[in-house]
C-alpha positions as CSV (number, residue, x, y, z in Angstrom):
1,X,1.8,8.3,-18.1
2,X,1.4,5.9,-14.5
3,X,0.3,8.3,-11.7
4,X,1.9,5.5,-9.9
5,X,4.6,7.2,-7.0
6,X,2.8,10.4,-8.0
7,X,1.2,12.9,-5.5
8,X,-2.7,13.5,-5.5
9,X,-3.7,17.0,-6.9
10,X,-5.9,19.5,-5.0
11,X,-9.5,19.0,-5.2
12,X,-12.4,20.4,-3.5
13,X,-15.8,19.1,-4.4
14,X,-19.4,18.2,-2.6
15,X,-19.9,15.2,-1.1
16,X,-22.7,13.1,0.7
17,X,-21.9,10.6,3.9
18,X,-24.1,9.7,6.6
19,X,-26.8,11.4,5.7
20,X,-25.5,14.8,5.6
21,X,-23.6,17.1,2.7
22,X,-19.9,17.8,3.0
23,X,-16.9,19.2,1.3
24,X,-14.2,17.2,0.7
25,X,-10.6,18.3,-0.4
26,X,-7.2,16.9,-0.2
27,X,-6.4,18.3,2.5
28,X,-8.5,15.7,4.8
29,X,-6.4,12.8,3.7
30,X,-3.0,14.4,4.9
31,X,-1.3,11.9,6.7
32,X,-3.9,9.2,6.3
33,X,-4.5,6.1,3.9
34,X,-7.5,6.3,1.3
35,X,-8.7,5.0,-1.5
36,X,-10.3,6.2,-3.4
37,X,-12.6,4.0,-5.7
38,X,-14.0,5.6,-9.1
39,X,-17.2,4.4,-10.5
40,X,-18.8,5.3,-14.0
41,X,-22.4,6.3,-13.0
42,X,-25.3,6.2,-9.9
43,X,-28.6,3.9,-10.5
44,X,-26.4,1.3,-12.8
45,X,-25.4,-2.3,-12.3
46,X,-22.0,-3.4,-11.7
47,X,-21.7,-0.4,-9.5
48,X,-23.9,-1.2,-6.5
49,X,-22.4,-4.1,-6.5
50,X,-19.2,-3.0,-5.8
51,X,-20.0,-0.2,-3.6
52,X,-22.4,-2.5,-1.7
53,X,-19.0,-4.9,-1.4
54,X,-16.9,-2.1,-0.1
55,X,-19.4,-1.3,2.3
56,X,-19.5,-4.2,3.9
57,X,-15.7,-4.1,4.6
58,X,-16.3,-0.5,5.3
59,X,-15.3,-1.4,9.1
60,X,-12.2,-3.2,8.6
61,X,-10.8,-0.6,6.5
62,X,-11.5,1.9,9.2
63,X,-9.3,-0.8,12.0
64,X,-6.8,-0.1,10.0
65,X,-6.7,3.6,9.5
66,X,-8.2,4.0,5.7
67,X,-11.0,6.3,4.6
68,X,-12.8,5.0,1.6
69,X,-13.7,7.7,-1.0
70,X,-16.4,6.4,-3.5
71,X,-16.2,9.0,-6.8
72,X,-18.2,9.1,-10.2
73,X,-19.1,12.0,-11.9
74,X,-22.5,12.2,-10.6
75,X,-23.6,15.2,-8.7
76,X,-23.4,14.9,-4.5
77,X,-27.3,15.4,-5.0
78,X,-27.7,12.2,-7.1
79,X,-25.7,10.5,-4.6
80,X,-28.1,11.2,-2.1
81,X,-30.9,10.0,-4.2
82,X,-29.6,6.7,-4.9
83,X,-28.5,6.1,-1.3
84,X,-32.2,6.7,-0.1
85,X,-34.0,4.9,-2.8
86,X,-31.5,1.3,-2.7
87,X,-31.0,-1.0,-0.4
88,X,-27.5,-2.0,-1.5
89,X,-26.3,1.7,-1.7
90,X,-28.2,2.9,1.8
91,X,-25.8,0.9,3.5
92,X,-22.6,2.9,2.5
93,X,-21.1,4.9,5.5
94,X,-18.1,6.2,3.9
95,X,-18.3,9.3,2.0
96,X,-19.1,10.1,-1.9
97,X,-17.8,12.8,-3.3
98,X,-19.9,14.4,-6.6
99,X,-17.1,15.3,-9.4
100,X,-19.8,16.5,-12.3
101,X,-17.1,18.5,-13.7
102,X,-14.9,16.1,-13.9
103,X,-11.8,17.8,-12.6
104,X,-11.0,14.8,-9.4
105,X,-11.8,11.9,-12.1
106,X,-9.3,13.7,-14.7
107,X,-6.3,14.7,-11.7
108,X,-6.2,10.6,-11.2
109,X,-6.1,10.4,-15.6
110,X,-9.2,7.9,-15.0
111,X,-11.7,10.0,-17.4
112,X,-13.6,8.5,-20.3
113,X,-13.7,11.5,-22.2
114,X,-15.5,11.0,-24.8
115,X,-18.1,9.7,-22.4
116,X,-17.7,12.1,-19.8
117,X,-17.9,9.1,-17.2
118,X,-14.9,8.0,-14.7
119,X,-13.5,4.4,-15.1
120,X,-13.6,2.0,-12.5
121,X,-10.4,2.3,-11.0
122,X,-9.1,2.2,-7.9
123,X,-6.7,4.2,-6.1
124,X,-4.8,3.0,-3.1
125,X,-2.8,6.9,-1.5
126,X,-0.4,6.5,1.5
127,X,-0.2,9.2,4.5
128,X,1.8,11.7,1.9
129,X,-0.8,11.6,-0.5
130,X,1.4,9.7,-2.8
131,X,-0.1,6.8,-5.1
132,X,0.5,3.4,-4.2
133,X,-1.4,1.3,-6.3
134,X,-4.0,1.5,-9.5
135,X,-6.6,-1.0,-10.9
136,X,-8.8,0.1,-13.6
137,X,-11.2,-2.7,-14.8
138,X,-13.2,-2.6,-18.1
139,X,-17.0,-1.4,-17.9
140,X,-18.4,-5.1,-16.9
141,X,-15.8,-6.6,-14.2
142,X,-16.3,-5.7,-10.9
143,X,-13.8,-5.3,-8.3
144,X,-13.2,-7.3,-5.4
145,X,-13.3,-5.8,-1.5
146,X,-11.5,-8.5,0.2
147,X,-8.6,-8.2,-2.3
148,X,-8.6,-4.4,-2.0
149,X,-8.6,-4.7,1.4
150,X,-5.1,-7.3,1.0
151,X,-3.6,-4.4,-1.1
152,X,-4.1,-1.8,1.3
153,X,-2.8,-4.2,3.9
154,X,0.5,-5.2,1.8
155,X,0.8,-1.6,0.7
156,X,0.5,-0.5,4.5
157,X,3.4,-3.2,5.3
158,X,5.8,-2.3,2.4
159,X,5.1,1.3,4.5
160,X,6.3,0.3,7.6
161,X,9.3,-2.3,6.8
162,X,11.9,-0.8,4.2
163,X,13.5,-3.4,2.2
164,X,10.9,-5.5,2.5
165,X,8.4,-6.5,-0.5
166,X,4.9,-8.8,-0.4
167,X,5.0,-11.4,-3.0
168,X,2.3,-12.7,-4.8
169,X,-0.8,-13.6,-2.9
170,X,0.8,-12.5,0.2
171,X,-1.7,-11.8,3.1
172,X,-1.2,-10.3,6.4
173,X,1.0,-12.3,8.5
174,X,2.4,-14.2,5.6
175,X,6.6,-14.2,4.7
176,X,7.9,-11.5,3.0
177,X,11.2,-11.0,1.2
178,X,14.0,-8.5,1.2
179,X,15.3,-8.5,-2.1
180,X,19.2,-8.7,-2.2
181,X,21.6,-10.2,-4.5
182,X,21.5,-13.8,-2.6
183,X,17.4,-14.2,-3.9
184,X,18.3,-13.2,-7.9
185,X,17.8,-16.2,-9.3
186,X,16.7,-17.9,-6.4
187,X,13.0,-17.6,-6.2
């Protein structure tokens, strides 16, 4: 089943950002975009990549109101660890929650049971805490910042302007349509 148009289930777990411990819970993304992107493990090799990418857009996510969420099911204590001893990972300034018993990872259906490891997916949730958009990405492909960022954008824009839609490739500032009868057909 899609957990597209769905609403996030409550959570409360550990998390580590900026140096300090935290809990987390769904209750701090009420009326605020996240996203919240799923990794299989800490101290592996497609993931600081990605991670590393997100961090360096880390900023313009924040200009436009979205909290970043980075979630495996690592411990908050392993998180810590692998932000002090890499490079690429002791940049991240947004938070990561720990989910060792899985229970986030499975509420978003994005658990490799048999595995015990999330799958890379990630989760774009408007101000309601309703699911906008999914990708989930086999073990070795890596997902791309700058088009997250784009989604989030277009998702943000489909938001604010009913009965409008972003088309393919669309970036912000770029036409949009407003489907009606006259386009069927037409496009």
């Amino acid at each position: 089943m899609s957990v597209i148009n769905t609403k996030i289930k409550p959570f409360k777990a550990q998390a580590f950002k900026q140096g300090k411990f935290i809990e987390v819970s769904d209750k701090d993304i009420d009326g605020k975009w996240a996203v919240f992107f799923f990794y299989p493990a800490d101290f592996t090799f497609v993931c600081p990549t990605e991670l590393g990418d997100v961090a360096d857009y880390y900023d313009d996510f924040q200009k436009i109101g979205v909290e970043i969420y980075s979630v495996s099911t690592d411990t908050h204590f392993t998180h810590k660890a692998w932000h002090d001893s890499s490079e690429t990972i002791g940049k991240i300034q947004y938070t990561m929650i720990g989910d060792p018993t899985g229970t986030i990872t499975r509420n978003f259906d994005n658990m490799r049971e048999e595995m015990g490891l999330a799958d890379r997916g990630t989760f774009i949730v408007d101000p309601e805490g309703i699911i906008q958009a999914v990708e989930v990405t086999s073990e070795g492909i890596g997902r791309n910042a700058v088009d997250l960022l784009r989604k989030v954008k277009a998702a943000q824009y489909v938001a604010a302007h009913p009965g409008e839609v972003c088309p393919a490739k669309w970036e912000e500032g770029s036409a949009t349509l407003a489907p009606s009868l006259d386009l069927v057909g037409k496009i």
